[in-house]
C-alpha positions in Angstrom: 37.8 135.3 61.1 41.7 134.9 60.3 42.1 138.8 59.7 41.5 139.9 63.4 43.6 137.6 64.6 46.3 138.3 62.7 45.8 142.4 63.4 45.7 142.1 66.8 48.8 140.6 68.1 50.4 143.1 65.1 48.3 146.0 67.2 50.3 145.0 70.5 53.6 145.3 69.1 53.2 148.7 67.8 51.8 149.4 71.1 54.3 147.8 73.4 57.3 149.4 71.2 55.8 153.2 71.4 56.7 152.8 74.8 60.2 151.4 74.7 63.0 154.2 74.6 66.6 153.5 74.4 69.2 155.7 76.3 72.8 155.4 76.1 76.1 156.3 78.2 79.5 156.3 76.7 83.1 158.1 78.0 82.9 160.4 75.6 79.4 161.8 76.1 78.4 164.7 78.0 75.8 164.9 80.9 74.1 167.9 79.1 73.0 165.9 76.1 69.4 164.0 75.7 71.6 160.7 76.0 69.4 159.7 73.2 72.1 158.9 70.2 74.3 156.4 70.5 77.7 158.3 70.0 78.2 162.5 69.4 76.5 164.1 66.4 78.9 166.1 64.2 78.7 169.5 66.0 78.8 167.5 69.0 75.5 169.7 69.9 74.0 165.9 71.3 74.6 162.4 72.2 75.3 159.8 74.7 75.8 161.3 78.5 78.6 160.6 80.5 77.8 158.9 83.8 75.3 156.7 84.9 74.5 158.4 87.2 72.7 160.8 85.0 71.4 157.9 82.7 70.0 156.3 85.8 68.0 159.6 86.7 66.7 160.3 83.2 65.3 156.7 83.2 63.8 157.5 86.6 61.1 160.3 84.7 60.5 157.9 81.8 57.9 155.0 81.5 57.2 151.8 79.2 60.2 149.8 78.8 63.7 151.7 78.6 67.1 150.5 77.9 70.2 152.1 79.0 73.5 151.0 76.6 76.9 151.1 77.6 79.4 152.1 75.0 83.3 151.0 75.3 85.6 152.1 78.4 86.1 152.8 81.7 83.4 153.9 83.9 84.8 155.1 88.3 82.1 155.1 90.2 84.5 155.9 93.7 80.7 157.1 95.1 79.0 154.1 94.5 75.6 153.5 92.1 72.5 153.2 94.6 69.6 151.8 92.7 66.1 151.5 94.5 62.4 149.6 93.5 61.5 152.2 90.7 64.7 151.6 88.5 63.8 147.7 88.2 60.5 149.0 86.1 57.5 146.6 86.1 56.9 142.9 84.6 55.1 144.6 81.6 58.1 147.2 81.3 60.6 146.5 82.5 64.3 148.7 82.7 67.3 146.8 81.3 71.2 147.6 81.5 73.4 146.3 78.7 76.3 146.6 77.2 76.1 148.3 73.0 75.8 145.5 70.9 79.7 143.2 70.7 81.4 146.5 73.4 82.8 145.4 76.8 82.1 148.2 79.2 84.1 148.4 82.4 82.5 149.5 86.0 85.0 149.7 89.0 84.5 151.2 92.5 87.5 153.0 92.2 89.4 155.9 90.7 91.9 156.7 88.1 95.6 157.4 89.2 97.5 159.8 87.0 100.3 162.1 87.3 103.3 159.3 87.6 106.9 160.6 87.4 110.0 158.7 87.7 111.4 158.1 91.7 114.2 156.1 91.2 115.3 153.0 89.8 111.9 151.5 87.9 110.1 152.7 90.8 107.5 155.0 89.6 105.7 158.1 92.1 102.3 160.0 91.9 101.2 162.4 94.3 97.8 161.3 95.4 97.0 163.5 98.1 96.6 166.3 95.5 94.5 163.7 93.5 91.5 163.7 96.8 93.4 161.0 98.4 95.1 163.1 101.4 94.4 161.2 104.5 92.9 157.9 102.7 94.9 154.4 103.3 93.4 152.8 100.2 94.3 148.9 100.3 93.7 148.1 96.6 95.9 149.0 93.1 95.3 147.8 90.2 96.8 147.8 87.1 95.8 147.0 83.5 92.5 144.7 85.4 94.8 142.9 87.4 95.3 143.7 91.4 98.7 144.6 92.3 101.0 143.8 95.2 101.1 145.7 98.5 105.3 145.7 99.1 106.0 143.1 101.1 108.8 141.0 102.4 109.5 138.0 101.4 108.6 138.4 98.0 105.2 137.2 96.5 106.3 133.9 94.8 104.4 133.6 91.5 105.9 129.7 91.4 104.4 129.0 94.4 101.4 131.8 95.3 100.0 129.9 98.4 103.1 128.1 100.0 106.3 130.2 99.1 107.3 133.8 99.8 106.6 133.6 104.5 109.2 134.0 106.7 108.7 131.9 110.0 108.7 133.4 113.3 111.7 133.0 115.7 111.9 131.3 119.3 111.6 127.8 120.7 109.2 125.1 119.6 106.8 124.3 121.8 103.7 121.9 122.0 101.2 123.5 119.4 98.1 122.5 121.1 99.3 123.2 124.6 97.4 126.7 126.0 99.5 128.9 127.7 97.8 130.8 130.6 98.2 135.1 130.0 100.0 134.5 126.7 101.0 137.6 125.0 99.3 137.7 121.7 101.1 141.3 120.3 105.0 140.1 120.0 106.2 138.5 116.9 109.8 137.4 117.6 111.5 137.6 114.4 114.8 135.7 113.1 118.1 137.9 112.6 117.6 137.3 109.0 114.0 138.6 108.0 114.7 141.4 110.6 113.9 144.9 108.9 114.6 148.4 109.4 111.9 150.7 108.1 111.3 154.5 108.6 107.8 154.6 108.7 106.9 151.2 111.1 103.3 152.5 111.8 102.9 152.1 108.0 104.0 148.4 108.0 101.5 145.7 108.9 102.1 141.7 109.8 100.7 139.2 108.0 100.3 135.9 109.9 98.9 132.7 110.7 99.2 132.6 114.4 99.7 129.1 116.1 96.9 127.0 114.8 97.3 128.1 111.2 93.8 127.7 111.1 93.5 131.5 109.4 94.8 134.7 109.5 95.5 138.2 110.8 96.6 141.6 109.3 97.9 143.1 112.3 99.6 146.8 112.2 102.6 147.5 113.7 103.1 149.3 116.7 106.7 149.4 117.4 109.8 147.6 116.8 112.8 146.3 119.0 115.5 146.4 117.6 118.1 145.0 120.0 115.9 141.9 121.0 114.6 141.3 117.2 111.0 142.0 118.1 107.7 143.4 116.8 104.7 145.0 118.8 101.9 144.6 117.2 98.7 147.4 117.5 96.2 144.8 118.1 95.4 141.2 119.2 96.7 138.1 117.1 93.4 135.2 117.4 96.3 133.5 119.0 99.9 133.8 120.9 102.6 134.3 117.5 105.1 131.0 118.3 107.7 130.0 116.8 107.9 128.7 113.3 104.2 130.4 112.9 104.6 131.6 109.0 104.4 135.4 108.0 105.1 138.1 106.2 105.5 142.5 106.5 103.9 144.5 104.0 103.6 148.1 103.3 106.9 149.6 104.0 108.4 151.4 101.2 111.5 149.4 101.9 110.4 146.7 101.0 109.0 147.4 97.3 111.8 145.8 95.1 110.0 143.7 92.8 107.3 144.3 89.6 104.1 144.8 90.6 104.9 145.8 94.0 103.7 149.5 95.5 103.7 151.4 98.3 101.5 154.4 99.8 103.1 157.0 102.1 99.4 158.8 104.0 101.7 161.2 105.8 102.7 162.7 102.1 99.9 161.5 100.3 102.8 159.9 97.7 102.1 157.2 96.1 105.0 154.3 94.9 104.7 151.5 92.2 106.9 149.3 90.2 105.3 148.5 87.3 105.0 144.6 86.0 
């Protein structure tokens, strides 16, 4: 009986296929439309949508096996993407996420920066507080994929990323290993010629390995002396800051003087870079 045999796997792939959809997202697209072509039609009347977000929901109230396709570009998602059990599908069908055909889709957690005017010098500004960023210290730019550098003194060293660009605290050697009972874990004594003068000091952090150099801290600054050459730090060290430990400030505006560098003021919401 060669015939049945041959119809009925043929019978299964028409049936497994009336059940497959295909829905696509692209930058261009538009949240209103059935999501259901691949780019705008020619009245723009339909097409891709805009967010996953949306594609995620209208996948949500379909069944069979579904594939959502990401088109070209950039795609913020500053809120997050939650998925739960329901978007995975089943075995028999399930829900797939790809990008279109040879495209290379991008999703960051992040948002898009715009509004840059010239500050001074090749030091570009932006006012982010008007862009939803009053009040938030973000800790991350980036720029053309790659993660810029929070100002900071000394200089990032590109020759040498991991054992160039410290400075080295000030004071007396002592005997690494040897505890000292009560030590004070919040003063960085620092030599006359890393000493800084910034405006904003509560905006400046320290960077250190303390002592042991075993790992390190990101400590904020509380205040600064500066007759004795000393920092106050807002918080514990994981150990007392010694002499010759190896650090370095970042975050002062200051101290942005080379590419890539940048700079947040969160009392004006204004934002400072030097482009790379």
């Amino acid at each position: 009986m060669p015939f049945p045999r041959l119809l009925l796997p043929a019978f299964l792939l028409c049936a497994t296929s009336a059940f497959a959809s295909d829905w696509f997202v692209a930058i261009d697209g538009n949240d209103a439309w059935s999501g259901k072509l691949p780019a705008p039609n020619a009245d723009r009347s339909d097409g891709p949508f805009a967010t996953l977000t949306k594609a995620r929901d209208a996948v949500r109230t379909d069944t069979g096996a579904r594939t959502v396709h990401l088109r070209e570009g950039l795609y913020a998602l500053p809120q997050g993407l939650v998925f739960g059990a329901q978007d995975s599908g089943t075995a028999q069908f399930p829900v797939t996420w790809e990008a279109f055909e040879k495209e290379h889709p991008l999703i960051i957690g992040g948002r898009a920066i715009t509004g840059w005017k010239p500050w001074k010098d090749s030091i570009l500004q932006a006012d982010v507080g008007a862009q939803g960023f009053r009040g938030v210290a973000f800790r991350q730019l980036f720029f053309k994929g790659e993660r810029q550098i929070l100002a900071r003194y000394p200089n990032f060293d590109p020759k040498n990323p991991y054992g160039g660009g410290w400075a080295y605290a000030d004071g007396e050697m002592g005997a690494m290993y040897a505890d000292l009972p009560g030590e004070d874990r919040r003063t960085l004594k620092v030599k006359p010629q890393d000493w800084r003068t910034w405006a904003k000091p509560e905006d400046v952090e320290v960077f250190i390995f303390p002592r042991f150099n075993w790992w390190n801290n990101i400590l904020r600054v509380k205040s600064v002396d500066q007759e004795n050459h000393t920092i106050t730090t807002a918080a514990d060290a994981s150990y007392g800051m010694r002499a010759n430990d190896r650090f370095y400030f970042q975050g002062a505006l200051e101290d942005l003087d080379a590419p890539g560098e940048w700079a947040l003021d969160r009392q004006t919401g204004t934002l400072y870079f030097m482009p790379p």
